[in-house]
N, C-alpha and C positions, 0 to 999 in steps of 0.2 A: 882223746880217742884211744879206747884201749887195746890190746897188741890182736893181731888176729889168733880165735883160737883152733887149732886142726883138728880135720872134720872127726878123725877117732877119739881125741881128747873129747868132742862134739858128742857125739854117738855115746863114748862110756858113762858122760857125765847125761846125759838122757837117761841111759837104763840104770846108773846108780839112783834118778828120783823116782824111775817108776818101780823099781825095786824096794824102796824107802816106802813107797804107798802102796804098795801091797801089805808089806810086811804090816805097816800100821791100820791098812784097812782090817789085816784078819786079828790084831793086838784090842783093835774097837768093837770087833764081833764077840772075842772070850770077855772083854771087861764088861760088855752088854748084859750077856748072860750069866755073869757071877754078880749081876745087878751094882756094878765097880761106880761109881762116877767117872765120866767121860772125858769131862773138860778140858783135861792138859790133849789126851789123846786126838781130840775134834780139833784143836789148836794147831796141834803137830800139822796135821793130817790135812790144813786147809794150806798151812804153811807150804808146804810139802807140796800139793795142789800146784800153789800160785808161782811157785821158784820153778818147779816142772814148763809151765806157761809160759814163763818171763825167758828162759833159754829157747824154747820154742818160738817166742816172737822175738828174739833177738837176731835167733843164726838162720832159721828156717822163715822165716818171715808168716807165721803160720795167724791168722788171728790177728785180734786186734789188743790194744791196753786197756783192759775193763777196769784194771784196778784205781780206786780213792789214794791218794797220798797218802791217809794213816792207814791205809790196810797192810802200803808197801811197807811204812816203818813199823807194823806189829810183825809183819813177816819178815824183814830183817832181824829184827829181832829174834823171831823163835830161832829164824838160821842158826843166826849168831850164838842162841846158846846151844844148841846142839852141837853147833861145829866145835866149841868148848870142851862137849862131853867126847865128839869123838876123838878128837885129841889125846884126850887122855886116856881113850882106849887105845889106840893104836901104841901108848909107849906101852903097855901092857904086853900086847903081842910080839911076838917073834917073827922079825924081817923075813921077809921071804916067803911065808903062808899066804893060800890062801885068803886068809880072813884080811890080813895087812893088806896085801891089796886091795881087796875093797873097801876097808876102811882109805886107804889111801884115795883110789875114785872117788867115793864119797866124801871126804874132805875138799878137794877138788871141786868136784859138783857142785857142791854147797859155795867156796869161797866163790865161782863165775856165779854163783847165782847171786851172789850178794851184790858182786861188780854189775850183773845185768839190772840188777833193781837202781842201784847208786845213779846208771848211764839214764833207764826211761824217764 
């Protein structure tokens, strides 16, 4: 059973994935219309979705477990590599900004949301 997580740590890592689906819902609107292909973005973007759900039915009890077993492992996955990429952004940026912090929530967000898929 994994450690309790506090209800702020709770809350930041919520608005760091709805902030992640925004930002890639309007990334799906421009690639739309410069006629871009979608596919990695629609992947993200369901990924993003279902990690959003899985904290929501883990701490808030909100909902039920709609997800297949390989849905959980393609979305672990996209996590995972995302969480790779932010990673490597955050050594990029300078401690203390802004953006470090939210890359940092975001990191964060992401690793419970992996621990919330591992536990369902």
């Amino acid at each position: 059973m994994p450690e309790p997580v506090p209800e702020i740590v709770q809350l930041q890592s919520i608005e760091a994935f709805q902030s992640a689906i925004r930002k890639s819902q309007s990334a799906l609107v421009n690639m739309i219309r410069k006629g871009a292909n979608t596919s990695v973005i629609e992947k993200r973007l369901h990924a993003l979705a279902v990690s959003l759900h899985m904290l929501e039915y883990t701490w808030q009890k909100r909902g039920d477990q709609p997800y297949s077993n390989l849905e959980m492992i393609e979305t672990r996955q996209v996590i995972q590599n995302l969480l790779v990429s932010l990673e490597g952004m955050k050594e990029k940026i300078a401690a203390g900004t802004p953006q470090y912090t939210l890359i940092e929530r975001r990191i964060r967000a992401f690793q419970l949301a992996i621990q919330a898929m591992n536990i369902a």
